[in-house]
NUROGU-26943 format. One record per residue (C-alpha): residue number from 1; residue in three letters; x, z, y. Coordinates in steps of 0.2 Angstrom, whole numbers, plus 5000, padded with zeros to 4 digits. Each point is the difference from the previous one (the first is absolute). Layout:
# NUROGU-26943
pt nr:NUM, rest:Ala, c1:X, c3:Z, c2:Y
...
***
This chain:
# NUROGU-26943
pt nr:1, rest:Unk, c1:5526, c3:5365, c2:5588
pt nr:2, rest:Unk, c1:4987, c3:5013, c2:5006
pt nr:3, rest:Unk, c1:5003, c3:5014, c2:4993
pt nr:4, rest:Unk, c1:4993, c3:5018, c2:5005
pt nr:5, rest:Unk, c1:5009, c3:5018, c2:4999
pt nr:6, rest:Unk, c1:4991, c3:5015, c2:4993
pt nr:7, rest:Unk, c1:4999, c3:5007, c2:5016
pt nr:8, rest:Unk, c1:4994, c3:4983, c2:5008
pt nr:9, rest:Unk, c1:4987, c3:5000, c2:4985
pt nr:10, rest:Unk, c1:4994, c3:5017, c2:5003
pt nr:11, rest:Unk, c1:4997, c3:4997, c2:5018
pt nr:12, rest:Unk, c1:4991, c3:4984, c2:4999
pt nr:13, rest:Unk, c1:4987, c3:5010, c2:4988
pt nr:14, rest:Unk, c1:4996, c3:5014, c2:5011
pt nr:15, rest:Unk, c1:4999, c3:4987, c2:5012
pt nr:16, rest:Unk, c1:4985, c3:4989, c2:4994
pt nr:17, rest:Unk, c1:4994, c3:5018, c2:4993
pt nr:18, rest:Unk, c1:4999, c3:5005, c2:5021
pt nr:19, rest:Unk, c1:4991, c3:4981, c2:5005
pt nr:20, rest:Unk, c1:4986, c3:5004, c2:4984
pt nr:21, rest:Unk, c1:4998, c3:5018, c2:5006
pt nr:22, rest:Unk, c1:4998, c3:4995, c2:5020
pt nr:23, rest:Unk, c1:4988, c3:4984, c2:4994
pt nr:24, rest:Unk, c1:4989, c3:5011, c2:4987
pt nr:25, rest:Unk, c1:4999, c3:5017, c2:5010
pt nr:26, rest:Unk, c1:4984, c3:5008, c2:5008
pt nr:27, rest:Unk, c1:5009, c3:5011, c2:5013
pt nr:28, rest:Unk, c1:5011, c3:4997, c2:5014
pt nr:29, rest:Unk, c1:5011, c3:5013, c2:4994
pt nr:30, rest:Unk, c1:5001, c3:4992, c2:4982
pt nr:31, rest:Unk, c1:5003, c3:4985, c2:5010
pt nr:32, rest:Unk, c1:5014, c3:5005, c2:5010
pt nr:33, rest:Unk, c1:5009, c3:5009, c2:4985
pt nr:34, rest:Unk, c1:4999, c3:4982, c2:4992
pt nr:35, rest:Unk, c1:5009, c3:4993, c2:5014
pt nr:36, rest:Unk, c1:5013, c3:5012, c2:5002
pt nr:37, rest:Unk, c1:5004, c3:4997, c2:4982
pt nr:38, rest:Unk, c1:5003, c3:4983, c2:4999
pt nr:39, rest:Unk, c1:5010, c3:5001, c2:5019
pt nr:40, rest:Unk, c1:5010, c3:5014, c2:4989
pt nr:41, rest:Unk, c1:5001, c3:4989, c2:4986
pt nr:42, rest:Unk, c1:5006, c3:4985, c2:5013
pt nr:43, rest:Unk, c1:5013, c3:5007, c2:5010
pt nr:44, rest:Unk, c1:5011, c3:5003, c2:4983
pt nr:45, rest:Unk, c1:4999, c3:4983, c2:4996
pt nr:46, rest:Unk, c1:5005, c3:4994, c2:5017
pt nr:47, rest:Unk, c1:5016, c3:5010, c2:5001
pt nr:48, rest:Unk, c1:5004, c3:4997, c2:4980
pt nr:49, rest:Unk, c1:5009, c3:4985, c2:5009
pt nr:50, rest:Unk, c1:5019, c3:4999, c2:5002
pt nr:51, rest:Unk, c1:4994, c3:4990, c2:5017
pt nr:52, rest:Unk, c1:5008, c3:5011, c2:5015
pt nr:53, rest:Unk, c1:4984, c3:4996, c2:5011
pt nr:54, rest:Unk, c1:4987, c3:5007, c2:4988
pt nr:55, rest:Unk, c1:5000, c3:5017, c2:5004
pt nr:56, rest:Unk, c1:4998, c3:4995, c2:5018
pt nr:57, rest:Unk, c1:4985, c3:4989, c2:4994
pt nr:58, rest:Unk, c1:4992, c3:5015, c2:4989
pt nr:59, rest:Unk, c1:5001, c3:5011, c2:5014
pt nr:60, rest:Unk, c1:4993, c3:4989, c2:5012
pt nr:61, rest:Unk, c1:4986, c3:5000, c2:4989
pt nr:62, rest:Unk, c1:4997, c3:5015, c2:4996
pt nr:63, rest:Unk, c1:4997, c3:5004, c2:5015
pt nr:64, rest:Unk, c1:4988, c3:4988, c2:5004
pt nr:65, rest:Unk, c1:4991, c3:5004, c2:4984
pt nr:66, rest:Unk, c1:5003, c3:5017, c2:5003
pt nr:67, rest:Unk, c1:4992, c3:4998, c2:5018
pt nr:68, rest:Unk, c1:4984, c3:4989, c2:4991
pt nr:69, rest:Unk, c1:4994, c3:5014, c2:4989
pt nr:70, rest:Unk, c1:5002, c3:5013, c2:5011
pt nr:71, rest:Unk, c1:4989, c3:4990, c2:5012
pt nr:72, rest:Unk, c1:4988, c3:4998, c2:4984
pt nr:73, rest:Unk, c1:5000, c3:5018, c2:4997
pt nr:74, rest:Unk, c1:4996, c3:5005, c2:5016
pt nr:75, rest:Unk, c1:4987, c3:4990, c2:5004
pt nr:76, rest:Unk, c1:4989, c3:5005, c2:4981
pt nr:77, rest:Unk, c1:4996, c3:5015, c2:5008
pt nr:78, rest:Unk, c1:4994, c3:4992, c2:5017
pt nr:79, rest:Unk, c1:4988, c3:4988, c2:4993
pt nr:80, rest:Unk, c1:4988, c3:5015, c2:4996
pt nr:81, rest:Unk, c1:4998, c3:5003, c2:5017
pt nr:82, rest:Unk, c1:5006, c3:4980, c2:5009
pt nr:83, rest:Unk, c1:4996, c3:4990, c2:4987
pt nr:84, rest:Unk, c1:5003, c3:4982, c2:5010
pt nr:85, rest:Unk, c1:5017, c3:5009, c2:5007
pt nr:86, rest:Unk, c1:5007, c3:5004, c2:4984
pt nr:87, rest:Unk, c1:4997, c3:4984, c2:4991
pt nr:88, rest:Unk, c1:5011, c3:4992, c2:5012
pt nr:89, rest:Unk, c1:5011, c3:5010, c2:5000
pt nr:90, rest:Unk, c1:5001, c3:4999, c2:4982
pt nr:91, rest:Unk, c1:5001, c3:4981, c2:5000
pt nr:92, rest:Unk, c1:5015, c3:4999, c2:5014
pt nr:93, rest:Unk, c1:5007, c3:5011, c2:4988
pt nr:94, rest:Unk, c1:4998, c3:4989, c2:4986
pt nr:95, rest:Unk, c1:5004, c3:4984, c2:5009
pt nr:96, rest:Unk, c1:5016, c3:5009, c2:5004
pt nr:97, rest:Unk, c1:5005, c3:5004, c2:4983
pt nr:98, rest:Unk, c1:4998, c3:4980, c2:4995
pt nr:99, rest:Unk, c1:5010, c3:4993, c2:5012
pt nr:100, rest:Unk, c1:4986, c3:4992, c2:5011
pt nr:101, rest:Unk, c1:5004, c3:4993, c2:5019
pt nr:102, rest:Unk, c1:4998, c3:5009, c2:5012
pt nr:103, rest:Unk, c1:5008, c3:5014, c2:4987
pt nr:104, rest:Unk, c1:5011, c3:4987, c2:4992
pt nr:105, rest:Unk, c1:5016, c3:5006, c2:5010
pt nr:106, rest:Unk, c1:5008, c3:5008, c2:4985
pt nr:107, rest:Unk, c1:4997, c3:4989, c2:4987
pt nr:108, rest:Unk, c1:5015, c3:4985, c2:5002
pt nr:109, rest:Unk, c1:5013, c3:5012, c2:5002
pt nr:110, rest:Unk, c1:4996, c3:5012, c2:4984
pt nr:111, rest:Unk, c1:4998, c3:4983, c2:4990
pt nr:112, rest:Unk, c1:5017, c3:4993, c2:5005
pt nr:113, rest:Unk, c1:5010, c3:5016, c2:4994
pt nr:114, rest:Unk, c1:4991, c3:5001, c2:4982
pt nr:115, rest:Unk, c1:5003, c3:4988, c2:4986
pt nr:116, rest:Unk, c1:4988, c3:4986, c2:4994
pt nr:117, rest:Unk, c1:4991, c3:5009, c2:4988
pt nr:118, rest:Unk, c1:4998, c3:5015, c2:5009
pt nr:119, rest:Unk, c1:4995, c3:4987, c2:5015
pt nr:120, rest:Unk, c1:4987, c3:4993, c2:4989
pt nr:121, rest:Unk, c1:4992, c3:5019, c2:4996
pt nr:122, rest:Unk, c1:4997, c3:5002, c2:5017
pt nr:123, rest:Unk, c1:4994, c3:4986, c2:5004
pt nr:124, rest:Unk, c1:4987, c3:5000, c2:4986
pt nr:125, rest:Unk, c1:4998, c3:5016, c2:4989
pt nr:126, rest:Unk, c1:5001, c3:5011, c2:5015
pt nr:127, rest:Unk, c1:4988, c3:4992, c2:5010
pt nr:128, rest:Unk, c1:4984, c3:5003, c2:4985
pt nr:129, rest:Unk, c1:4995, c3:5019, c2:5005
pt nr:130, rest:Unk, c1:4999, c3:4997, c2:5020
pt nr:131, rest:Unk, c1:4990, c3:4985, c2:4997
pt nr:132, rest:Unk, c1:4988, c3:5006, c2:4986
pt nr:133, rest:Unk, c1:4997, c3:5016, c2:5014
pt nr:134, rest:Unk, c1:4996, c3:4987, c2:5014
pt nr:135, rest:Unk, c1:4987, c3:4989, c2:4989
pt nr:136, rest:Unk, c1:4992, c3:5017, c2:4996
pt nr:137, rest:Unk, c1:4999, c3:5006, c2:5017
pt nr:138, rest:Unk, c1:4996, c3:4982, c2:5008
pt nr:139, rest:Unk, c1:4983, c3:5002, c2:5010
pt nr:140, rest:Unk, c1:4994, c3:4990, c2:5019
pt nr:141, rest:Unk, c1:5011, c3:5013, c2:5013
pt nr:142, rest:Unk, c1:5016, c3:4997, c2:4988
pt nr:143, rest:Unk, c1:4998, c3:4981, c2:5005
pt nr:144, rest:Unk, c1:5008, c3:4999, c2:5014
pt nr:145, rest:Unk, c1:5017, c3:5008, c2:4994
pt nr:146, rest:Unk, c1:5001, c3:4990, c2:4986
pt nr:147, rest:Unk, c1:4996, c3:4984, c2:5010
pt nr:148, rest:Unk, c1:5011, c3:5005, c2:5014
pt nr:149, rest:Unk, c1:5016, c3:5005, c2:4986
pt nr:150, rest:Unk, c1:4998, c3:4984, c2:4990
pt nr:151, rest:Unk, c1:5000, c3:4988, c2:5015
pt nr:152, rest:Unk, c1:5017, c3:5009, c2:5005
pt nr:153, rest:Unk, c1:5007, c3:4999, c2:4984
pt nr:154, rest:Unk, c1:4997, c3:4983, c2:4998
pt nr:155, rest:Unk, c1:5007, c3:4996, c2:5014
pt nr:156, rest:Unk, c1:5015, c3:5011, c2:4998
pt nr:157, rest:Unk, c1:5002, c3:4995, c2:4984
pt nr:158, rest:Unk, c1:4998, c3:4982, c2:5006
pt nr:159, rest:Unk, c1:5013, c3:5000, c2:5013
pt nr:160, rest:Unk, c1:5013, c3:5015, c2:4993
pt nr:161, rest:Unk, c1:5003, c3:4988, c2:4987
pt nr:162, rest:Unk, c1:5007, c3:4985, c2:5009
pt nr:163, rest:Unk, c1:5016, c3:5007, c2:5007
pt nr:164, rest:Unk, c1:5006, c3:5008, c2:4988
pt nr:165, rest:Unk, c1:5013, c3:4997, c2:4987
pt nr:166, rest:Unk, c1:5001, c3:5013, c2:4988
pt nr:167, rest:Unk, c1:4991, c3:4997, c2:4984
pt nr:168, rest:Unk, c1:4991, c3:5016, c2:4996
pt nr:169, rest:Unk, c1:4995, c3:5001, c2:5021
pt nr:170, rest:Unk, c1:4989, c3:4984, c2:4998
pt nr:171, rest:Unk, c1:4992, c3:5007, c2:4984
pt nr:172, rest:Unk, c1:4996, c3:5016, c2:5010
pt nr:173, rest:Unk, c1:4993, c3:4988, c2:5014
pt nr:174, rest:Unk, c1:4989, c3:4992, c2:4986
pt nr:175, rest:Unk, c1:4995, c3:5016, c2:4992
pt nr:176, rest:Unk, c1:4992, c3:5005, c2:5019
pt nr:177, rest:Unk, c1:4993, c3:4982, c2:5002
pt nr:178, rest:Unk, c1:4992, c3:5001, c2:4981
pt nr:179, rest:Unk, c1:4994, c3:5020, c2:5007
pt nr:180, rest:Unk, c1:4986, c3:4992, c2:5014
pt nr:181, rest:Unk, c1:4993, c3:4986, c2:4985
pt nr:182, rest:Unk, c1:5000, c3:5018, c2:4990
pt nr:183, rest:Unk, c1:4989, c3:5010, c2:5015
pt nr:184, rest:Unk, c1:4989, c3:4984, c2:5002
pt nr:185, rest:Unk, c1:4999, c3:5001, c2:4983
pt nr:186, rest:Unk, c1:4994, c3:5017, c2:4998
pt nr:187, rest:Unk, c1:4986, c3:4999, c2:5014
pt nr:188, rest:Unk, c1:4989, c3:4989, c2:4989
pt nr:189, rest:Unk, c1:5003, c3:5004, c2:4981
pt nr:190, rest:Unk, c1:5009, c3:5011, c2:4992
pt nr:191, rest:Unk, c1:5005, c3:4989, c2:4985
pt nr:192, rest:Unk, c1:5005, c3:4988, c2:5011
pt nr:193, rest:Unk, c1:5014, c3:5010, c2:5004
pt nr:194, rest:Unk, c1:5006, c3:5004, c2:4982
pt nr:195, rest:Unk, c1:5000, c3:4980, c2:4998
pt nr:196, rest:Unk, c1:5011, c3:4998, c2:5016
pt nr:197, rest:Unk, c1:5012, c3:5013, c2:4994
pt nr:198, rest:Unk, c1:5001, c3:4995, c2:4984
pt nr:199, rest:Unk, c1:5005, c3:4983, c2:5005
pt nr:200, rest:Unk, c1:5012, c3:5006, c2:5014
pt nr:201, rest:Unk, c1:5009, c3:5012, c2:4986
pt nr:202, rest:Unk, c1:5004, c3:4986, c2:4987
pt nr:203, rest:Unk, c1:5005, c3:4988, c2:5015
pt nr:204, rest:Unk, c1:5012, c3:5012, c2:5005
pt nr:205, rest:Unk, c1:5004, c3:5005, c2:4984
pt nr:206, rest:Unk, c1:5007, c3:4983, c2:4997
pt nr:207, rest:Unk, c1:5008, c3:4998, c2:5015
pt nr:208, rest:Unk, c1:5009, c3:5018, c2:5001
pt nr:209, rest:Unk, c1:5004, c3:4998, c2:4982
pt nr:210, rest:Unk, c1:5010, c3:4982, c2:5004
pt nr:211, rest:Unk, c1:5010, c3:5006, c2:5015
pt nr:212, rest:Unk, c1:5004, c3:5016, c2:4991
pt nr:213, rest:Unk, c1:5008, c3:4990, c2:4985
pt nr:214, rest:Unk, c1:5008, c3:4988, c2:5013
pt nr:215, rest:Unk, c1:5006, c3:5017, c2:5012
pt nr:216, rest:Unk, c1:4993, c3:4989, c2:5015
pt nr:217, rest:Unk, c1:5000, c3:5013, c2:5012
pt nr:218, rest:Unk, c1:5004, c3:4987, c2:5017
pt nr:219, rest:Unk, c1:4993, c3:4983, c2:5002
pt nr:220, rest:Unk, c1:5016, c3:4992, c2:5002
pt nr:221, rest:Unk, c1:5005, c3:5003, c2:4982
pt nr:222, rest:Unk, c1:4984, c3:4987, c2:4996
pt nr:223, rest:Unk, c1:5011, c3:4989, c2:5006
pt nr:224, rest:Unk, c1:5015, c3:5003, c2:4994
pt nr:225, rest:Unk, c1:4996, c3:5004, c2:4983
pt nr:226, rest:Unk, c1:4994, c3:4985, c2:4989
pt nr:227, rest:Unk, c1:4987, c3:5007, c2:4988
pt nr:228, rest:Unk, c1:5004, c3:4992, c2:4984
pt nr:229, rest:Unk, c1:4982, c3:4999, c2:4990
pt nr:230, rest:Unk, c1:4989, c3:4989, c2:5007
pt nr:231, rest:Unk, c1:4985, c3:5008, c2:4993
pt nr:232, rest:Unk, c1:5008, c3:5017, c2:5008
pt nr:233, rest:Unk, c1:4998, c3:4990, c2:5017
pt nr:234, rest:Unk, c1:4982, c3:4994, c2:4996
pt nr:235, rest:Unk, c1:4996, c3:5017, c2:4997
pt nr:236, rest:Unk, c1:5009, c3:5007, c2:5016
pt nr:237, rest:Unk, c1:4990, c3:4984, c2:5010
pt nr:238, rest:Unk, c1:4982, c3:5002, c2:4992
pt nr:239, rest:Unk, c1:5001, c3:5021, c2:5003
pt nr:240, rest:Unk, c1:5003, c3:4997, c2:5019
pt nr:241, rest:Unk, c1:4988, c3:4989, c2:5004
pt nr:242, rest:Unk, c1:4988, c3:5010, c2:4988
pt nr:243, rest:Unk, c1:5004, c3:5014, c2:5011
pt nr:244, rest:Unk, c1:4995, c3:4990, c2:5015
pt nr:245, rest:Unk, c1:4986, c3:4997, c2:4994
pt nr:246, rest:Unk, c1:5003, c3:4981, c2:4999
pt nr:247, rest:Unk, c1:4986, c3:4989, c2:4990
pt nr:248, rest:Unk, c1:4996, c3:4999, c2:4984
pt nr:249, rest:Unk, c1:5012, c3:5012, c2:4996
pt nr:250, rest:Unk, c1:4995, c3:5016, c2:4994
pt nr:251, rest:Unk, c1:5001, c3:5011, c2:5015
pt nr:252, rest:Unk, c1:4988, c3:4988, c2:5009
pt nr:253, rest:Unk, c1:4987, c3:5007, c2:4988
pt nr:254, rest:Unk, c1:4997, c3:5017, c2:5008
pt nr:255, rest:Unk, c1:5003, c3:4994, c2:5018
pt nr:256, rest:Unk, c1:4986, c3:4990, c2:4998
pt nr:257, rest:Unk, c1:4990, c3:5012, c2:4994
pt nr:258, rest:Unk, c1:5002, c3:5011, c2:5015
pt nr:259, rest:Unk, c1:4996, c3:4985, c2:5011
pt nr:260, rest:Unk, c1:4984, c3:4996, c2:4990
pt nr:261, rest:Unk, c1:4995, c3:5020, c2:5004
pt nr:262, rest:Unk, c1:5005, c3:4999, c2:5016
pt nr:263, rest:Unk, c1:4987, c3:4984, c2:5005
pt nr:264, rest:Unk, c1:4987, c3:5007, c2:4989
pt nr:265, rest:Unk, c1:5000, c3:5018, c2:5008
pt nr:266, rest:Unk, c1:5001, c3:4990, c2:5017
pt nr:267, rest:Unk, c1:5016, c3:5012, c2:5005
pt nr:268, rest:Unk, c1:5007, c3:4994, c2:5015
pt nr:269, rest:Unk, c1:5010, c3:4983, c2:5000
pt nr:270, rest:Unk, c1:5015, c3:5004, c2:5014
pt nr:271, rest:Unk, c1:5006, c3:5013, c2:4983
pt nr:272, rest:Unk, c1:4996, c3:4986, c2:4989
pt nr:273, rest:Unk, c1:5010, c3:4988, c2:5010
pt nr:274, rest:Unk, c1:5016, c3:5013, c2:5002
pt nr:275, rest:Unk, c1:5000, c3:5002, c2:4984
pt nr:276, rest:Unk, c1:4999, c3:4981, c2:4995
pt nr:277, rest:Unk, c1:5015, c3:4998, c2:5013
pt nr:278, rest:Unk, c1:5011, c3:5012, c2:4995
pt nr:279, rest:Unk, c1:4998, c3:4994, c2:4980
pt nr:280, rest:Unk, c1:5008, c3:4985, c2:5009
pt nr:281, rest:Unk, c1:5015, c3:5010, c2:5009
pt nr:282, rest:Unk, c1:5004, c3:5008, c2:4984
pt nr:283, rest:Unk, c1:5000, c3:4986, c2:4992
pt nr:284, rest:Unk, c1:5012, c3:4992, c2:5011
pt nr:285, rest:Unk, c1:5014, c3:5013, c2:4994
pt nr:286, rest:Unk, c1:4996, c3:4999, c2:4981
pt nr:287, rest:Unk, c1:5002, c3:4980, c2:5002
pt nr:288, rest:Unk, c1:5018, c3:5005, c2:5010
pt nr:289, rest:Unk, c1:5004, c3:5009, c2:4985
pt nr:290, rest:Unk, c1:4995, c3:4988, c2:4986
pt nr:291, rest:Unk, c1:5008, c3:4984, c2:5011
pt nr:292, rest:Unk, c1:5017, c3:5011, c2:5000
pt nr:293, rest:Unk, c1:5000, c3:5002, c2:4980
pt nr:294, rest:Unk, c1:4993, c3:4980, c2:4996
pt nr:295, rest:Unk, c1:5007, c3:4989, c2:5013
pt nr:296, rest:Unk, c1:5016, c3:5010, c2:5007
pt nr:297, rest:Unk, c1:5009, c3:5008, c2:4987
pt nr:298, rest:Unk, c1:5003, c3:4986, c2:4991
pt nr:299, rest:Unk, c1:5018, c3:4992, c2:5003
pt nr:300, rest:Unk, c1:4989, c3:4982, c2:4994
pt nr:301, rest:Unk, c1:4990, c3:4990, c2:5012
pt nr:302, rest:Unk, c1:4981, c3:5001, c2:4995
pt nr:303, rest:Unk, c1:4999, c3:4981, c2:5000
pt nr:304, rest:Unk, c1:5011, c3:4999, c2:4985
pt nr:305, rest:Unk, c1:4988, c3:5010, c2:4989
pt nr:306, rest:Unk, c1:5001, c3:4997, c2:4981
pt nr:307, rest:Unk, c1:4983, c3:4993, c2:4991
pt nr:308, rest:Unk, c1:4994, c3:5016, c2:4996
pt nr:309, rest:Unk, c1:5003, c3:5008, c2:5017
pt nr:310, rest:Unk, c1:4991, c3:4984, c2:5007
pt nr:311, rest:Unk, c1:4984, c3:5004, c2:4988
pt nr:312, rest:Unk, c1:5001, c3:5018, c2:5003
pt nr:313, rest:Unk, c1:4999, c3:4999, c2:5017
pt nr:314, rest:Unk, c1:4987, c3:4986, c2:4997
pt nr:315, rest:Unk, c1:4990, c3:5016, c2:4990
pt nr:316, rest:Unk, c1:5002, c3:5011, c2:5014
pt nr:317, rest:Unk, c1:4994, c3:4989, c2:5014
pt nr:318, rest:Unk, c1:4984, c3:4994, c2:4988
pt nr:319, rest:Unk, c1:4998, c3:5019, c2:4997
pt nr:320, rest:Unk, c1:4999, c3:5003, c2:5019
pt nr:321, rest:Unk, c1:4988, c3:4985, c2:5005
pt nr:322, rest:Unk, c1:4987, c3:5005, c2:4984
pt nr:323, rest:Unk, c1:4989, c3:5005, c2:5014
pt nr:324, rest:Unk, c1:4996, c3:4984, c2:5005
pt nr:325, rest:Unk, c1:4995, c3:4995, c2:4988
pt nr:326, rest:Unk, c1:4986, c3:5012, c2:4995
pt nr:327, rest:Unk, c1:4985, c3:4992, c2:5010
pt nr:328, rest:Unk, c1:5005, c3:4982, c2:4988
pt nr:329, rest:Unk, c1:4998, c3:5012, c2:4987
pt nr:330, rest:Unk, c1:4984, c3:5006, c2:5002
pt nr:331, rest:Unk, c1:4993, c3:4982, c2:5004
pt nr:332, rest:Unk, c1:5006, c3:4993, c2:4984
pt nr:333, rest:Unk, c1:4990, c3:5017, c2:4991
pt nr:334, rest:Unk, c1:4985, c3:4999, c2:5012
***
């Protein structure tokens, strides 16, 4: 059962309150007050844990965050006089405090020592100020950066994810994968990324919210644990593979809208096709994890599945394959 303290409850407030003051100022100095409130309001929340690893996890990132808006701050005054300088300065400093490769290094380690939810905070509420700053401040010499950081972190987040073990480490490798469909995402439309984050922040809802009620905190206890609902399994299966982005399922739906961008802006193609490969690679891990529940925590063999296994499988499988069947379709309507 979720349940908030009044402290927990007070901090959570002024933190959104920080995220609407740094997305609605006009000033940097607004701005950075609006970021120091909500990593103020954050770091309470990361060490109201009896967890022995979260105060090493809120000071690790403090300081990062610490280090980000100071390098924000400094560089306000420099754009009146370096304007190109201090934009990406700014932007480094931004892609730092979101967790993107090449400035991913601190973002696995502070996720494994917090809990789920807080886990699930960081990877989704934290992230909206930084983000809303970059779509503002997006223009041509900005491109490169944001190109050059979302190539890296789809491949970090691609590769990071494959040896690893530890349940809330591969979410954190996801969360950088999903960052570089995020920066391709905020190059062409600023909507666009608003519908991708949405998406991403009920996917991970689900999941967080599944293996949070479950206490999965190692891969290895998918498959000793039998989950005993089956529609609690078909839930855990269908978030995953949302999360990958796997057809027709709903996180399929904003990857393909930043692949119709990219081919209608003629972007370049090598990071449309590292991004399209790494999509694979993560979701590689997320079909590792969904085997582990279905098919290895069970003590039966699959081959002795009940009728309504049999057809609920049957479900799945058509549910997966409806794609093929969408050019039948429109010749029968055409």
């Amino acid at each position: 059962m979720l349940t908030l303290k009044p402290h927990q409850l007070l901090f959570f407030t002024t933190l959104l309150m920080g995220i609407l003051i740094a997305v609605s100022s006009s000033s940097w100095f607004i701005l950075w007050m609006g970021l120091e409130l909500n990593l103020m309001s954050f770091i309470p929340i990361m060490t109201s844990s009896n967890n022995r690893y979260s105060a090493e996890s809120a000071l690790k990132y403090f300081l990062i965050q610490a280090l980000g808006s100071a390098s924000l701050l400094a560089a306000s005054p420099l754009s009146m006089i370096f304007h190109q300088t201090a934009l990406l300065i700014i932007f480094i400093a931004l892609l730092l405090k979101v967790g993107a490769a090449p400035l991913h290094f601190w973002f696995p380690p502070v996720m494994q020592g917090i809990s789920w939810l807080q886990s699930l905070t960081l990877m989704t509420i934290q992230k909206i100020a930084p983000i809303s700053m970059m779509s503002m401040l997006i223009s041509n010499s900005t491109m490169p950066i944001i190109m050059t950081s979302s190539i890296f972190s789809a491949i970090v987040g691609g590769l990071g994810g494959l040896n690893q073990t530890l349940t809330r480490k591969i979410m954190s490798y996801s969360s950088i994968n999903h960052m570089a469909w995020l920066l391709g995402a905020i190059s062409f439309n600023e909507s666009l990324w608003l519908i991708y984050f949405s998406s991403y922040t009920l996917i991970s809802s689900s999941v967080v919210i599944i293996l949070y009620s479950n206490q999965i905190f190692h891969i290895n206890q998918l498959l000793t644990m039998n989950l005993s609902s089956k529609p609690l399994k078909l839930s855990l299966l269908s978030s995953l593979l949302s999360l990958g982005g796997l057809p027709p399922l709903l996180g399929f739906l904003p990857k393909m809208m930043v692949i119709q961008e990219f081919i209608a802006a003629g972007a370049s193609l090598i990071w449309l096709s590292i991004l399209l490969f790494s999509a694979l690679l993560t979701l590689f891990f997320y079909l590792r994890m969904t085997l582990s529940s279905l098919i290895l925590s069970s003590s039966k063999m699959k081959m002795n599945l009940n009728s309504s296994s049999a057809r609920l499988m049957l479900s799945l499988s058509f549910i997966n394959l409806t794609p093929l069947l969408y050019p039948f379709i429109l010749m029968i309507i055409y």
